[in-house]
Phi, psi and omega in degrees: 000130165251141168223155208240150172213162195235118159276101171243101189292118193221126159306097162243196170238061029280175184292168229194151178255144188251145177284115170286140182232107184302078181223165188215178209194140182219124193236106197302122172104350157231145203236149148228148188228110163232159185209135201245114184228112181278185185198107172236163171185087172080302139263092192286120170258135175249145153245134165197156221237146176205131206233138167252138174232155183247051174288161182266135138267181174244133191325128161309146178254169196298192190273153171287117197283115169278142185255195182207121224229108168276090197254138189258125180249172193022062166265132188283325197234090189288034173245196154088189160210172184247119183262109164305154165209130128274132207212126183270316156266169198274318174340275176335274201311305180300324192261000183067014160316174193266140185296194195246005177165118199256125166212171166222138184277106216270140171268145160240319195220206176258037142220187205180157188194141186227161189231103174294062187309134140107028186239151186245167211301130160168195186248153236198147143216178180222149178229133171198169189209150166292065202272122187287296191283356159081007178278356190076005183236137171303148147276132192226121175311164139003287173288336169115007188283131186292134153264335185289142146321161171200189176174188223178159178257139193069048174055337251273151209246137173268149148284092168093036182157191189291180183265163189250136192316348229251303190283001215206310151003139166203186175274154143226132183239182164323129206055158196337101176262159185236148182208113175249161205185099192280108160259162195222000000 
């Protein structure tokens, strides 16, 4: 523990009362406390006394990291893989912004699973498509109408476009999550 302490003599005219004053103050891993005590008499005297201590607290523990486990169902065609995006926001998710993590899920059969390691309790959605033909791309009409399977988390169905995080969003809290997802 260190304590530091400050005097200061200050003159008024006439003399004036001065406010005692309390504060305190917090730094992980030091604590301060100063305190301010007056004297007038003619002359106002300050003291103030400020103690630091450098004791350990104890360490926060970091977020509980969850892994999150994406299993994709009904699927028609057993080649290809299902290319994944995870997006913790609606910002992101809505907006074609960049997810927090991409993967692709090898298809064998008709389901296919992908394992997000290392996430923390919040809230989450997925966007994927069935890339069939194995080129990394969705297939797309002219106009940009998916040919390719495709899906969203919570089923969630979009109108005249992709579904919107408000459908598709779902929880992940603490320890090991499963989240399925029919793709169509």
């Amino acid at each position: 523990m260190i304590a530091v302490r400050i005097r200061l003599n200050i003159k008024t005219t006439p003399p004036k009362a001065i406010t005692v004053i309390g504060v305190s103050a917090s730094i992980p891993n030091i604590n301060i406390l100063a305190t301010m005590t007056t004297k007038v008499c003619g002359t106002a005297i300050i003291a103030a006394t400020t103690i630091i201590s450098t004791h350990r607290r104890p360490a926060t523990p970091p977020h509980a990291e969850t892994p999150l486990t994406v299993r994709f169902t009904g699927i028609a065609t057993p080649t290809g893989a299902i290319m994944l995006s995870l997006f913790s926001s609606e910002a992101d998710f809505d907006a074609g912004g960049k997810p927090i993590a991409s993967m692709m899920a090898p298809v064998t059969g008709d389901t296919a699973e992908a394992v997000f390691p290392g996430l923390v309790p919040g809230r989450y959605a997925v966007k994927a498509f069935h890339d069939v033909d194995g080129d990394g791309k969705m297939a797309t009409t002219p106009f940009g109408m998916p040919l390719e399977p495709y899906a969203f988390s919570n089923d969630a169905v979009g109108e005249a476009g992709p579904a919107k995080w408000a459908a598709a969003n779902f929880a992940v809290g603490a320890g090991a999550a499963v989240h399925s997802i029919k793709i169509r």
